[in-house]
Backbone as a ProteinNet text record, in pm:
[ID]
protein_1_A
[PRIMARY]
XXXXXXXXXXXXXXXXXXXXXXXXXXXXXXXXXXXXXXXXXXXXXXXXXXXXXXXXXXXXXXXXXX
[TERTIARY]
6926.5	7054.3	7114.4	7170.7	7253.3	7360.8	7389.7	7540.3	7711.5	7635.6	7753.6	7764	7619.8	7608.5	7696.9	7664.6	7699.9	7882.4	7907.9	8092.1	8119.3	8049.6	8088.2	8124.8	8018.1	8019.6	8122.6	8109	8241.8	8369.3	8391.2	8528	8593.4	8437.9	8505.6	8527.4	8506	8514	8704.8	8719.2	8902.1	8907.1	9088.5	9111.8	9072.5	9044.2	8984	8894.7	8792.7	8661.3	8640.7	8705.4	8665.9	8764	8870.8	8916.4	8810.5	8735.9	8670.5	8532.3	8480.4	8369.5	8409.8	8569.6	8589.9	8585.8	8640	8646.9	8536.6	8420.7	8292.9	8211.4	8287.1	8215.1	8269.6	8363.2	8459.8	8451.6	8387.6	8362.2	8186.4	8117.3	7986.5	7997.6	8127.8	8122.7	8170.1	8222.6	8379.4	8247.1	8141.3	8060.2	8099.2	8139.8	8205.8	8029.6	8059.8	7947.2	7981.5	7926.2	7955	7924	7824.3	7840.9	7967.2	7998.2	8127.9	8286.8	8259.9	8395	8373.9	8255.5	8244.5	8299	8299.6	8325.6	8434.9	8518	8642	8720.1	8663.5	8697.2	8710.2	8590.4	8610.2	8724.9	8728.5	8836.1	8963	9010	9101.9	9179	9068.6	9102.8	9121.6	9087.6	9058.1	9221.8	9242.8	9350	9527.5	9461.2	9510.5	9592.4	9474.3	9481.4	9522.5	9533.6	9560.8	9759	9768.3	9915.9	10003.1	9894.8	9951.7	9975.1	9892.7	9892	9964.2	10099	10188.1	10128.4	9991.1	9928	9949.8	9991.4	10013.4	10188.6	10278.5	10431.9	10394.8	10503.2	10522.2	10632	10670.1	10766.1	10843.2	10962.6	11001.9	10984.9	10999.2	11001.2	11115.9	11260.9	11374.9	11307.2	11233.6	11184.6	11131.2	10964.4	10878.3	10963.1	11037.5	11120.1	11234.9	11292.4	11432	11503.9
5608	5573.2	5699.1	5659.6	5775.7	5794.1	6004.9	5942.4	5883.7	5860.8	5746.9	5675.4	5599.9	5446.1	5464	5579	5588.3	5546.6	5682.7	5674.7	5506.1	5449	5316	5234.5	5246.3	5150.4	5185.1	5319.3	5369	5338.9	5339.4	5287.4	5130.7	5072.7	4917.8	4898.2	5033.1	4966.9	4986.4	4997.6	4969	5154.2	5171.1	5312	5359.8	5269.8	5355.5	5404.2	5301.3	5366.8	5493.5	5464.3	5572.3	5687.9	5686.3	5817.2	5892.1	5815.8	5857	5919.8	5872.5	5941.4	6045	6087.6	6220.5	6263.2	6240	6370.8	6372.4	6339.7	6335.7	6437	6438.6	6511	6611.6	6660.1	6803.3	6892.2	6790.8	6864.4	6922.3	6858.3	6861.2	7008.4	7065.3	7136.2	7289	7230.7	7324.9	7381.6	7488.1	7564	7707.3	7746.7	7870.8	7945.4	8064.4	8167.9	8292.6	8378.8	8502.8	8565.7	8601.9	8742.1	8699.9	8590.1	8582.4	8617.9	8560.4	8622.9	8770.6	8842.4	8992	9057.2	8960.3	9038.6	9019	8941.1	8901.1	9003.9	9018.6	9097.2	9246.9	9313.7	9436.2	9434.7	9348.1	9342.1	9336.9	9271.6	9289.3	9408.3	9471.6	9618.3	9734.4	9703.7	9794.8	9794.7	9659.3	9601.2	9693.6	9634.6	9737.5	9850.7	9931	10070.3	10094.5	10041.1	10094.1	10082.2	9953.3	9906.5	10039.2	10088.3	10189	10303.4	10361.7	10482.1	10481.5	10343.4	10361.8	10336	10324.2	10279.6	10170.9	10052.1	9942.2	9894	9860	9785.3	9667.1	9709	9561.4	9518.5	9350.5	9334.6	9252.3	9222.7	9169.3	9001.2	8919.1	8765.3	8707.9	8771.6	8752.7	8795.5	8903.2	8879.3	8793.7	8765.5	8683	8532.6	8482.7	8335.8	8339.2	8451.6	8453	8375.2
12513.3	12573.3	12634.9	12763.7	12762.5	12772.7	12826.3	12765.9	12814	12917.3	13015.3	12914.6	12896.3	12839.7	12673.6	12668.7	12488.1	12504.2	12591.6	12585.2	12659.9	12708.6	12748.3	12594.1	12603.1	12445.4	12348.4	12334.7	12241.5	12266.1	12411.6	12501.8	12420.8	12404.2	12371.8	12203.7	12154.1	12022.2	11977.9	11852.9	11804.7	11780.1	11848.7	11868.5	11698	11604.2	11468.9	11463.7	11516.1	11504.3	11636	11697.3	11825.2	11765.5	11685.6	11625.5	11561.3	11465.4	11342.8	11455.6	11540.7	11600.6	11645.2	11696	11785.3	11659.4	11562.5	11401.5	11341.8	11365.3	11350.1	11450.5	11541	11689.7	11682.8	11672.9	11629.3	11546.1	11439.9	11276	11341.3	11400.1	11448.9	11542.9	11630.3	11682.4	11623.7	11467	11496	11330.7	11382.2	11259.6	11250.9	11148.9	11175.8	11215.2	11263	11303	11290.6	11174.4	11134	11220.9	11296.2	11418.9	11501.2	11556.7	11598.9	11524.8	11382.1	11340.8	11285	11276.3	11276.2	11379.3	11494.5	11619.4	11696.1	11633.5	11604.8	11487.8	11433.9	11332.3	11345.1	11464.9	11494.8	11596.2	11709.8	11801.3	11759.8	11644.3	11595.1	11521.5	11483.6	11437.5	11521.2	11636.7	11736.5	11765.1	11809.7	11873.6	11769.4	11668.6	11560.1	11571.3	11608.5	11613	11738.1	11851.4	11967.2	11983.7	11924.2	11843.8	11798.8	11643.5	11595.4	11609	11706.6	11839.4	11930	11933.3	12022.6	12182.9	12188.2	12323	12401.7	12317	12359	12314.4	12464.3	12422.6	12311.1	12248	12189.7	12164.4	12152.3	12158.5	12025.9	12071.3	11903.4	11982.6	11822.5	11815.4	11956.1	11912.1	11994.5	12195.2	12221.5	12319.4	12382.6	12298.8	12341.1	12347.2	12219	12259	12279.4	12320.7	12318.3	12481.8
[MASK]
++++++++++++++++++++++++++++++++++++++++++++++++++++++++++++++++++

C-alpha cells in the first residue's frame, strides 16, 4: 500500500483512532540519540561560557516580554 493510499484510509476512520495513530507516529519519531544530545550538550556549554565572558548581550525577562 502506499502512502497516499494509507493517509486516505486513515482520513476516514473516527478523530480517536486517527489521534491515537499520530501518538503512535510521534512516539515512533521522537528516540532520544546520545551523540546528538552530547552535542547539544557541548553547544550549550560553549554558549555558556561565551555568556560569562561578557561576549555575548543579554537581556532581562522584562526586555524580551516586556
Amino acid at each position: 500500500m502506499k502512502v497516499n493510499e494509507i493517509i486516505q484510509e486513515a482520513l476516514r476512520l473516527p478523530a480517536t483512532a486517527r489521534f491515537e495513530i499520530v501518538e503512535q507516529l510521534m512516539q515512533s519519531l521522537d528516540k532520544p540519540d546520545p551523540a546528538i544530545d552530547r552535542i547539544w550538550g557541548e553547544e550549550a556549554v560553549k554558549r555558556l561560557a561565551i555568556v560569562d565572558a561578557g561576549l555575548s548581550p543579554t537581556f532581562s525577562a522584562d526586555e524580551v516580554f516586556g
